[in-house]
FIFIDO-278279 format. One record per atom (N, C-alpha, C): residue number from 1; residue in one letter; atom name; y, x, z. Coordinates in Angstrom, 2 decimals. Layout:
N
+-----+------+------+---------+---------+---------+
|  nr | rest | atom |      yy |      xx |      zz |
+-----+------+------+---------+---------+---------+
| NUM |    a |   CA |       Y |       X |       Z |
...
+-----+------+------+---------+---------+---------+
***
This chain:
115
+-----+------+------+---------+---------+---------+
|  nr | rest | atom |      yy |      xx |      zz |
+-----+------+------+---------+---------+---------+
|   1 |    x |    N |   47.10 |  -58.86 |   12.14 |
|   1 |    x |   CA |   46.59 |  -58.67 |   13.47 |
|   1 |    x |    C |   46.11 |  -57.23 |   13.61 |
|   2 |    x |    N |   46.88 |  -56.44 |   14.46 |
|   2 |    x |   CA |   45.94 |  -55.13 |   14.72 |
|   2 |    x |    C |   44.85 |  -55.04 |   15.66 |
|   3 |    x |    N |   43.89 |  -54.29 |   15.10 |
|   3 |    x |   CA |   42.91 |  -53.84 |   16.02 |
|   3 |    x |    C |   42.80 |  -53.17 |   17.37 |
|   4 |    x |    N |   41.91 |  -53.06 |   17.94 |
|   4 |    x |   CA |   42.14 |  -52.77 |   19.70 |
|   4 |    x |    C |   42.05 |  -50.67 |   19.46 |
|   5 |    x |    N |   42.85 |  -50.56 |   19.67 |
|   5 |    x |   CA |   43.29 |  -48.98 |   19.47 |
|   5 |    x |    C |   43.40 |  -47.96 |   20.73 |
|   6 |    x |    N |   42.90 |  -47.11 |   20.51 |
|   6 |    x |   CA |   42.90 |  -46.30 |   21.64 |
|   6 |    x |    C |   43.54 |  -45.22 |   21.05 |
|   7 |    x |    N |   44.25 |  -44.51 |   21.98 |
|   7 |    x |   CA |   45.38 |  -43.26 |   21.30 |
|   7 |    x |    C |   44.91 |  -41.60 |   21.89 |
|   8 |    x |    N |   44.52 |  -40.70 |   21.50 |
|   8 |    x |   CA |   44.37 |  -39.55 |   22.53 |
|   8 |    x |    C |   45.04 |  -38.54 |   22.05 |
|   9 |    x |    N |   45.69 |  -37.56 |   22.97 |
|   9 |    x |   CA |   46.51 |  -36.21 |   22.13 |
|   9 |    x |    C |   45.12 |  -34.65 |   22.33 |
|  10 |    x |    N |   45.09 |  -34.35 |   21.14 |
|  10 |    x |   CA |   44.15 |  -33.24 |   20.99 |
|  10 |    x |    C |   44.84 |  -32.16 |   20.87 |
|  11 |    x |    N |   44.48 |  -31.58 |   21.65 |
|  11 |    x |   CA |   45.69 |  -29.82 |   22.02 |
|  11 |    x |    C |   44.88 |  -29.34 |   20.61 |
|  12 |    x |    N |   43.79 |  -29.24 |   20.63 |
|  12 |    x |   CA |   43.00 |  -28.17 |   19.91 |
|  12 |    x |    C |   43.50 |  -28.50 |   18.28 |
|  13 |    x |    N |   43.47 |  -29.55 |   17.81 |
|  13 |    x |   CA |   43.53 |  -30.08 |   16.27 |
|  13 |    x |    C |   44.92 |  -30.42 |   16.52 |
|  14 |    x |    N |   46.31 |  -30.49 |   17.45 |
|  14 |    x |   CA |   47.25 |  -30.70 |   17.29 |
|  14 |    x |    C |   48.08 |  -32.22 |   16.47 |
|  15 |    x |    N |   47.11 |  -33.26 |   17.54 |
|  15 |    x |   CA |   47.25 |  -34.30 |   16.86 |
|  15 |    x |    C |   47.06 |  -35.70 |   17.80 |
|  16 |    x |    N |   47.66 |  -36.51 |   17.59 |
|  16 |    x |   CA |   47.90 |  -37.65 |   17.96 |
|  16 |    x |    C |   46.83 |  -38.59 |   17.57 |
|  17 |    x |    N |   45.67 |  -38.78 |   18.10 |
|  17 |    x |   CA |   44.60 |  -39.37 |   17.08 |
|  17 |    x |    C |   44.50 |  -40.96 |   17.60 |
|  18 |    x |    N |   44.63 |  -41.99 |   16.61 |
|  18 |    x |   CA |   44.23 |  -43.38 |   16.64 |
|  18 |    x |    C |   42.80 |  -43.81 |   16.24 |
|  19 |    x |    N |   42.59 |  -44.34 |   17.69 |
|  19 |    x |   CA |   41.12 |  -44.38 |   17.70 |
|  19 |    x |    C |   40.41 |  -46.27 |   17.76 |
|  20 |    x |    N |   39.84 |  -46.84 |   16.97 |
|  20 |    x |   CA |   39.37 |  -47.88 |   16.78 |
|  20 |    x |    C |   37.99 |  -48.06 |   16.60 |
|  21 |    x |    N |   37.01 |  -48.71 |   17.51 |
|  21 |    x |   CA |   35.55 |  -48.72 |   17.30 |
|  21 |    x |    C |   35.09 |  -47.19 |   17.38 |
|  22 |    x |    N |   35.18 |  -46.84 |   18.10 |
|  22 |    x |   CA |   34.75 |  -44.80 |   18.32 |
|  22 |    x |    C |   35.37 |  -44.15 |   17.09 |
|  23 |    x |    N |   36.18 |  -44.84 |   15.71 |
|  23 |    x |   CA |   36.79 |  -43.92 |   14.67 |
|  23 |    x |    C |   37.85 |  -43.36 |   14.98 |
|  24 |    x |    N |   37.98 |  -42.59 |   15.20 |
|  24 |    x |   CA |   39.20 |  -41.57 |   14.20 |
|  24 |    x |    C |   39.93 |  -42.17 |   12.78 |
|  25 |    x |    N |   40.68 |  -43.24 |   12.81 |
|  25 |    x |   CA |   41.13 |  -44.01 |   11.76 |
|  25 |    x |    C |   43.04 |  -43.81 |   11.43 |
|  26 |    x |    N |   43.64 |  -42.57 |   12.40 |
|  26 |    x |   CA |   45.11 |  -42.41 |   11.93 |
|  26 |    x |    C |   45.52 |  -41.00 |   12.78 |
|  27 |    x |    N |   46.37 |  -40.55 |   12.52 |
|  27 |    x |   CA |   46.80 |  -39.37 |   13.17 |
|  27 |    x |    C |   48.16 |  -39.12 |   12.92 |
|  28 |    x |    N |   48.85 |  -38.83 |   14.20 |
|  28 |    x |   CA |   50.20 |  -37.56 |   14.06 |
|  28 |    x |    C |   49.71 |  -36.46 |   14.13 |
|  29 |    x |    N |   50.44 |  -35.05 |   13.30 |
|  29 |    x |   CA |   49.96 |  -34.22 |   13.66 |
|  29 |    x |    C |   51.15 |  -33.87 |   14.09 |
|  30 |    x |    N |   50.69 |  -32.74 |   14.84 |
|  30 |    x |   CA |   52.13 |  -32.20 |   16.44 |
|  30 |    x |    C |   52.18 |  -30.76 |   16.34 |
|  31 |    x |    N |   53.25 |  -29.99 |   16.40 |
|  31 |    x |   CA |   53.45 |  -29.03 |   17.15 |
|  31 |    x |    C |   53.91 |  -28.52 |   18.15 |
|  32 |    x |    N |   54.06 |  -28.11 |   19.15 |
|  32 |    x |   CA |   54.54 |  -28.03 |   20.94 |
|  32 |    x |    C |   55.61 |  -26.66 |   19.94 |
|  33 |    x |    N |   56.87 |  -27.09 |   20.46 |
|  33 |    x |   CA |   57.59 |  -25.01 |   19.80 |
|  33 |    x |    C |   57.31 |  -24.62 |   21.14 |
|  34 |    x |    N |   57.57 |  -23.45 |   21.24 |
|  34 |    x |   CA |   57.29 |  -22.48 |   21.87 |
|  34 |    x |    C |   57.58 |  -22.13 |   22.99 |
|  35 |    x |    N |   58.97 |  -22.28 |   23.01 |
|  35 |    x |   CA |   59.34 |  -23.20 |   25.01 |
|  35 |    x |    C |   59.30 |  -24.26 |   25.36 |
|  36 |    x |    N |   58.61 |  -25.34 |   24.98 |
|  36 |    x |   CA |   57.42 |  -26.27 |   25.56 |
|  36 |    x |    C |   58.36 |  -26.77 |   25.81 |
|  37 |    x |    N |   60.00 |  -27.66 |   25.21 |
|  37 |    x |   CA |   60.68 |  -28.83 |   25.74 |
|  37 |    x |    C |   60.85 |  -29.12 |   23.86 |
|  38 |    x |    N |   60.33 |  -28.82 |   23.29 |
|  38 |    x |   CA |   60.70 |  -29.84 |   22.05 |
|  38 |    x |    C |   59.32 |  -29.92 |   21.39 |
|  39 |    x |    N |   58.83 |  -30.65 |   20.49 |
|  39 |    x |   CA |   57.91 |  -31.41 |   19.56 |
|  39 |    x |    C |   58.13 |  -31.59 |   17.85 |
|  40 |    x |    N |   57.35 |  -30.44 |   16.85 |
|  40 |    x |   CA |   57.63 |  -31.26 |   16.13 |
|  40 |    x |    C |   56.59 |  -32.05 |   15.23 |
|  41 |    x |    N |   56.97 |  -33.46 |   14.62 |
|  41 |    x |   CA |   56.08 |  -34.01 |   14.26 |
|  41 |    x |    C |   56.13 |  -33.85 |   12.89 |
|  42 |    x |    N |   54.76 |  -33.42 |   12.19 |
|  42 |    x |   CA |   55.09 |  -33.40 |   10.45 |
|  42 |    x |    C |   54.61 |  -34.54 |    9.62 |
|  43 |    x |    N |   53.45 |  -35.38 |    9.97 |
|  43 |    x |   CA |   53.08 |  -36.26 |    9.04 |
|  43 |    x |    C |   52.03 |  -37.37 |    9.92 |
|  44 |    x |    N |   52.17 |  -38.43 |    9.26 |
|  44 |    x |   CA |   51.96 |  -39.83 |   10.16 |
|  44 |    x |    C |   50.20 |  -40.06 |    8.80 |
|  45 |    x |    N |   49.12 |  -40.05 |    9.31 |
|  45 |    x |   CA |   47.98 |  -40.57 |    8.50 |
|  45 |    x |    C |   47.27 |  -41.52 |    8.85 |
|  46 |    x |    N |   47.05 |  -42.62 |    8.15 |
|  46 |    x |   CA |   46.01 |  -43.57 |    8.50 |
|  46 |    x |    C |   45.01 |  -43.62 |    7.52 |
|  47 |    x |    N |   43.96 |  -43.92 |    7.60 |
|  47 |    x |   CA |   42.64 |  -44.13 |    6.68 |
|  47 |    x |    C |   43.17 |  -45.29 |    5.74 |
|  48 |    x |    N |   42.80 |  -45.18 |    4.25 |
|  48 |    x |   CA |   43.13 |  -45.69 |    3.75 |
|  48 |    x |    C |   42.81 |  -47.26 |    3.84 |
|  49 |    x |    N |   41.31 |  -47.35 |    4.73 |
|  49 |    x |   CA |   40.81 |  -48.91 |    4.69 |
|  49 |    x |    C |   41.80 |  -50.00 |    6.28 |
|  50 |    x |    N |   42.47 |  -49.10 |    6.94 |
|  50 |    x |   CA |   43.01 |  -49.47 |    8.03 |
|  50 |    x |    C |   44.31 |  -49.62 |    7.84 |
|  51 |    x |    N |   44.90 |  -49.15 |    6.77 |
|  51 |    x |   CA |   46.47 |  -49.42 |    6.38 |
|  51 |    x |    C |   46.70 |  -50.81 |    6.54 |
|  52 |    x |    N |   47.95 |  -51.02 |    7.08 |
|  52 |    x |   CA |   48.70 |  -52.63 |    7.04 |
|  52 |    x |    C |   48.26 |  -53.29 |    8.04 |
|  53 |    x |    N |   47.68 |  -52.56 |    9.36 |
|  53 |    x |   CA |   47.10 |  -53.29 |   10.37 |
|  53 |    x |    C |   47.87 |  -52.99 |   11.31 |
|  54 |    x |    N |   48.75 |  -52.30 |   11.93 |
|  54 |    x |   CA |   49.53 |  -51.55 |   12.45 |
|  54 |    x |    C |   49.44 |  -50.48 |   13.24 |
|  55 |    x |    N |   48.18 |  -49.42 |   12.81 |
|  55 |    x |   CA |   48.21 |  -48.61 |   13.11 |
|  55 |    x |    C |   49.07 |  -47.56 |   13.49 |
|  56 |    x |    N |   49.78 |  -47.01 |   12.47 |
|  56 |    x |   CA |   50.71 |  -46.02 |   12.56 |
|  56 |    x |    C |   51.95 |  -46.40 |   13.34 |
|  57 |    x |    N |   52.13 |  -47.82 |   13.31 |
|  57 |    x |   CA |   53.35 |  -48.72 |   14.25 |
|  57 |    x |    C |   52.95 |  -47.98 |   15.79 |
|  58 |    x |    N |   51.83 |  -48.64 |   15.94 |
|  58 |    x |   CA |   51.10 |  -48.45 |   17.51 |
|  58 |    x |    C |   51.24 |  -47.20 |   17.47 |
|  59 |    x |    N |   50.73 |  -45.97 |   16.46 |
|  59 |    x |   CA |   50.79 |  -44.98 |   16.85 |
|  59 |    x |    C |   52.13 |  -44.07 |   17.33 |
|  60 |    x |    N |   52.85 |  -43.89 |   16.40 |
|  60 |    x |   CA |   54.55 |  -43.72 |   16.25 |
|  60 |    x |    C |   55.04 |  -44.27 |   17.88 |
|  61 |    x |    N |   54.54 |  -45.81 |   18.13 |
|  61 |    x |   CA |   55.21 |  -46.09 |   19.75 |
|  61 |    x |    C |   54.76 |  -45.16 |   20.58 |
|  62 |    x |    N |   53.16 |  -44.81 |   20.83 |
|  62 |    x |   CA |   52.65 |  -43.97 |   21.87 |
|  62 |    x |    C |   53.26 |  -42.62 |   22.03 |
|  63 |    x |    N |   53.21 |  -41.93 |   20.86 |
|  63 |    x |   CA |   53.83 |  -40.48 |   20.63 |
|  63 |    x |    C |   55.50 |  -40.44 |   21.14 |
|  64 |    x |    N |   56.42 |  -41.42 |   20.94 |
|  64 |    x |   CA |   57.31 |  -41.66 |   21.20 |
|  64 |    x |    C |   57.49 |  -41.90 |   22.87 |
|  65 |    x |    N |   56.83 |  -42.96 |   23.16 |
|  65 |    x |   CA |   56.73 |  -42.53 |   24.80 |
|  65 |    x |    C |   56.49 |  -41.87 |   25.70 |
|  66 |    x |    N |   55.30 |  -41.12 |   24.87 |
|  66 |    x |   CA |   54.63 |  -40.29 |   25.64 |
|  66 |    x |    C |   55.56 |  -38.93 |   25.61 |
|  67 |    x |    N |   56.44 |  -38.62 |   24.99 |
|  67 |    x |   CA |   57.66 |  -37.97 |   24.52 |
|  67 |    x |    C |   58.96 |  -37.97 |   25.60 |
|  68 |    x |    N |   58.99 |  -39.03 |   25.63 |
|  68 |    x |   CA |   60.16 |  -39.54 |   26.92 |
|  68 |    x |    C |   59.46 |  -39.25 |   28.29 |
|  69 |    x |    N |   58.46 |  -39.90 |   28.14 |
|  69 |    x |   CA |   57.59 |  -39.75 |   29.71 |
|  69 |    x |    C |   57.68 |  -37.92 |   29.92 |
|  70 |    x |    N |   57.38 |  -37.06 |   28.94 |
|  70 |    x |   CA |   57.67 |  -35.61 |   29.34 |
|  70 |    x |    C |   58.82 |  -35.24 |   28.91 |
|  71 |    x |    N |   59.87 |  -35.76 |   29.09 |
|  71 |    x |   CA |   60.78 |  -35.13 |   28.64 |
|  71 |    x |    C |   61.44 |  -34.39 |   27.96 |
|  72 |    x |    N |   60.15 |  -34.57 |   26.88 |
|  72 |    x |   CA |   60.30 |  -33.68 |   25.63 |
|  72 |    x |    C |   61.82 |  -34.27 |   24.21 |
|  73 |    x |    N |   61.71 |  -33.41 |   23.58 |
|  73 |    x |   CA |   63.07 |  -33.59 |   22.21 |
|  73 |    x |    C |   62.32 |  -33.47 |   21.31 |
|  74 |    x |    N |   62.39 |  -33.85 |   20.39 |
|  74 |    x |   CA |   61.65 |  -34.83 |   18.65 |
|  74 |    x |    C |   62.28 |  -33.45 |   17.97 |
|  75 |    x |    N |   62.08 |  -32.87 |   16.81 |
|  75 |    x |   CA |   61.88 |  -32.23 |   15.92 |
|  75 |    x |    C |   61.18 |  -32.60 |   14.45 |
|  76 |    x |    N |   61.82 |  -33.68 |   13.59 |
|  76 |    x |   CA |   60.98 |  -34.67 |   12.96 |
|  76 |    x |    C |   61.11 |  -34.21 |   11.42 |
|  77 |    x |    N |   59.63 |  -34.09 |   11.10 |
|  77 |    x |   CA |   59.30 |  -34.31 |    9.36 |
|  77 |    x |    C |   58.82 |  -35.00 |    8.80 |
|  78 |    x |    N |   59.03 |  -36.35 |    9.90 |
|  78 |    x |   CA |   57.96 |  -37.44 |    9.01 |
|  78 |    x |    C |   58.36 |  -38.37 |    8.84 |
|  79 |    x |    N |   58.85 |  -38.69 |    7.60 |
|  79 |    x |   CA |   59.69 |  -40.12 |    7.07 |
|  79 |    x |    C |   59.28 |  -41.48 |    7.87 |
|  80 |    x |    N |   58.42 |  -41.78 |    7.92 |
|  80 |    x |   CA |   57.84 |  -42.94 |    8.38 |
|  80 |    x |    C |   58.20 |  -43.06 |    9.94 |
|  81 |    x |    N |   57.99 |  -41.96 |   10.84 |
|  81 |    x |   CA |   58.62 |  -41.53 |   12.15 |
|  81 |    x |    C |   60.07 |  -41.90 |   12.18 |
|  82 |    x |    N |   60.71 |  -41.25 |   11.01 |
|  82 |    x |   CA |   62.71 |  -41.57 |   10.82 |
|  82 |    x |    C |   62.92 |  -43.39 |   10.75 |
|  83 |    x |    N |   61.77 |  -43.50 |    9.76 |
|  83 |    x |   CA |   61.97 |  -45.28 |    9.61 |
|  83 |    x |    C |   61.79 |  -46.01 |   11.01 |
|  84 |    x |    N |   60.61 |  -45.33 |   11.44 |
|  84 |    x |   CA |   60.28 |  -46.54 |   12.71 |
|  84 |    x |    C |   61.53 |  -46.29 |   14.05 |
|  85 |    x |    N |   62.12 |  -44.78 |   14.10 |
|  85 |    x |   CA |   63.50 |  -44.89 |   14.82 |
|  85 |    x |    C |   64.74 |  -45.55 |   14.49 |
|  86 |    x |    N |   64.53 |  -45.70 |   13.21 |
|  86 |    x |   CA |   65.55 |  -46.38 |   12.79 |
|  86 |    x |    C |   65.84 |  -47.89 |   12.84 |
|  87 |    x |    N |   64.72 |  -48.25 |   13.06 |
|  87 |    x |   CA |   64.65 |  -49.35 |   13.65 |
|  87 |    x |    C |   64.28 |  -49.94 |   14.94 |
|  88 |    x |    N |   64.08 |  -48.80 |   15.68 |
|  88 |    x |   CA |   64.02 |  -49.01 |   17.38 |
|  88 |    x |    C |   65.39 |  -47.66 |   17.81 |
|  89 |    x |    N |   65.83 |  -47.99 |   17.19 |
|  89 |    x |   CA |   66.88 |  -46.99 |   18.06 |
|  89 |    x |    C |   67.41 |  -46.17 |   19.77 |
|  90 |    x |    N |   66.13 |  -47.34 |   20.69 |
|  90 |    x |   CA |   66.14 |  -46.76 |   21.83 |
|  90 |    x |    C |   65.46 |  -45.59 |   21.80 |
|  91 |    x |    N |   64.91 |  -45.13 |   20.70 |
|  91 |    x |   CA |   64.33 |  -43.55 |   20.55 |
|  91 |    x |    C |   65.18 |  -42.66 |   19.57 |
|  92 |    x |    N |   66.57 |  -42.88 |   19.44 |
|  92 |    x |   CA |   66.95 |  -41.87 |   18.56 |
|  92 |    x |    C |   67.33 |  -40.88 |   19.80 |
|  93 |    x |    N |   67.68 |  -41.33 |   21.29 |
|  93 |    x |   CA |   67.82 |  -39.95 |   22.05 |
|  93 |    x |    C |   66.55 |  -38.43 |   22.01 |
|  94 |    x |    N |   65.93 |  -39.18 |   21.32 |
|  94 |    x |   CA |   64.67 |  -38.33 |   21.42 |
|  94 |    x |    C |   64.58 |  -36.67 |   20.73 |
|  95 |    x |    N |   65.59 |  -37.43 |   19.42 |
|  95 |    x |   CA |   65.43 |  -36.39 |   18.44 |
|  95 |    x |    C |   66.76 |  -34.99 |   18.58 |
|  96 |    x |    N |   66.41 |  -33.77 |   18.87 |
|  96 |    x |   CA |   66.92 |  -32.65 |   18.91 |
|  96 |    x |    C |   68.20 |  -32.88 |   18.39 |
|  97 |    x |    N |   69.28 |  -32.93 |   18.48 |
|  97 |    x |   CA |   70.26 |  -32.53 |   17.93 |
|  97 |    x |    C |   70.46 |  -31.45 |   17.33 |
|  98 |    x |    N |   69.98 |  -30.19 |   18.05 |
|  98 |    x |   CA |   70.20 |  -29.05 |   17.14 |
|  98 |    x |    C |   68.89 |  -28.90 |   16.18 |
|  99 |    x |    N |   67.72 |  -29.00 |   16.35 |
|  99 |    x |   CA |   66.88 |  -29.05 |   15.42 |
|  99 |    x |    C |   66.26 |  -30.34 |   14.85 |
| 100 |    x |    N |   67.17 |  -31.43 |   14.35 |
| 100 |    x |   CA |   66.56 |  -32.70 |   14.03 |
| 100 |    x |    C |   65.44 |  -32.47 |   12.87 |
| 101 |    x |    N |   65.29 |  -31.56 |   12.40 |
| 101 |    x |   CA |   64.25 |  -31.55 |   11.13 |
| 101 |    x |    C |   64.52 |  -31.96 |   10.01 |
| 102 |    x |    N |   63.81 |  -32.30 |    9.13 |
| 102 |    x |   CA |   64.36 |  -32.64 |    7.69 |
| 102 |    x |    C |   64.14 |  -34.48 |    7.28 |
| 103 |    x |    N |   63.58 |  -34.57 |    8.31 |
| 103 |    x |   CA |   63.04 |  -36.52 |    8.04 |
| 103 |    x |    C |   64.37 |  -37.05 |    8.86 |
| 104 |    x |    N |   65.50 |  -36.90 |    8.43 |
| 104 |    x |   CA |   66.47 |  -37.65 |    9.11 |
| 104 |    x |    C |   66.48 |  -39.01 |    9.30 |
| 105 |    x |    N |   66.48 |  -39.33 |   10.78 |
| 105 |    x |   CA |   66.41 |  -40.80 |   11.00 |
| 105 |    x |    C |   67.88 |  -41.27 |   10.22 |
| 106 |    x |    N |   67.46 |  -42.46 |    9.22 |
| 106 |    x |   CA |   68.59 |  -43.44 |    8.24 |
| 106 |    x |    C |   69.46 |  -43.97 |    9.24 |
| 107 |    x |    N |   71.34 |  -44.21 |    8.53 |
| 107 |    x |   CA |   71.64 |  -44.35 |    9.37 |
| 107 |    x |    C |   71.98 |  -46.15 |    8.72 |
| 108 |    x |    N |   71.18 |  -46.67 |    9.10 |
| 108 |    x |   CA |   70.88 |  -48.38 |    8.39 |
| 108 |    x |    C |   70.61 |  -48.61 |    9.52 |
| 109 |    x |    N |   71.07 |  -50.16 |    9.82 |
| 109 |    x |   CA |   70.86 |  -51.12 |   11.22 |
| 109 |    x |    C |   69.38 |  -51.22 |   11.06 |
| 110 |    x |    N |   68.50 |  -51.61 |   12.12 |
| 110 |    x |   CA |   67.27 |  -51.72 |   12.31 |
| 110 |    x |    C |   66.89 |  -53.13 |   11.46 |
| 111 |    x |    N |   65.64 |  -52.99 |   10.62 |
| 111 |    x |   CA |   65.71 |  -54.41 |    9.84 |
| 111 |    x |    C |   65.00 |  -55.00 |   10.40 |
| 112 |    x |    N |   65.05 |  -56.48 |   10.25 |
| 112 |    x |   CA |   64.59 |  -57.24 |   11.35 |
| 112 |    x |    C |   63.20 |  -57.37 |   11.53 |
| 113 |    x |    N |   62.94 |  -57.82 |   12.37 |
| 113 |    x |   CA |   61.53 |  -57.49 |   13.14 |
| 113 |    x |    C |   60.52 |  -58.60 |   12.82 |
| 114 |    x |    N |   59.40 |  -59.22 |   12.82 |
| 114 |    x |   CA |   58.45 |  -59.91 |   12.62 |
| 114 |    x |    C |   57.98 |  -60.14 |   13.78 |
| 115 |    x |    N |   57.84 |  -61.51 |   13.93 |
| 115 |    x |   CA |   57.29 |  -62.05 |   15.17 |
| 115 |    x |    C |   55.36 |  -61.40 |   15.47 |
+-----+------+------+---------+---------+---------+
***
């Protein structure tokens, strides 16, 4: 069961922060490049006592939408980011073609899902 999560993007710390009970308990961290239509993401963190709750799930969805909603293109270094596209594939349009990054989304069918 995950916890009730609140998500906010921090220009200043460059990060995607997952927020539970007023904590700071997971983070993307982000970079905007430089003509402001691509994103790249380097590493997915959750607190170690909040792992396996689905933090980083929840988080990975928000960043991802919130992505589409601006019309932004993915630039990805974060394995866990490649996994969770790889198994929602309605977000592989996301990722740059010319600069996909080094966390290449796998090219494996999405494994099945958990109720």
């Amino acid at each position: 069961m995950s916890p009730e999560m609140n998500v906010r993007k921090t220009s200043n710390t460059g990060a995607y922060e997952a927020v539970v009970d007023g904590q700071v308990v997971g983070m993307i961290v982000y970079h905007a490049q430089g003509t402001g239509r691509r994103v790249t993401l380097s590493h997915t963190i959750v607190e170690p006592d909040h792992r396996g709750r689905g933090i980083a799930t929840g988080l990975v969805r928000h960043v991802l939408d919130d992505l589409r909603a601006q019309d932004l293109k993915l630039t990805n270094y974060c394995p866990f980011v490649a996994d969770y596209i790889a198994d929602h594939p309605e977000y592989k349009e996301l990722v740059d073609s010319r600069f996909p990054g080094r966390a290449t989304v796998p090219g494996r069918p999405p494994r099945e899902r958990s109720a």
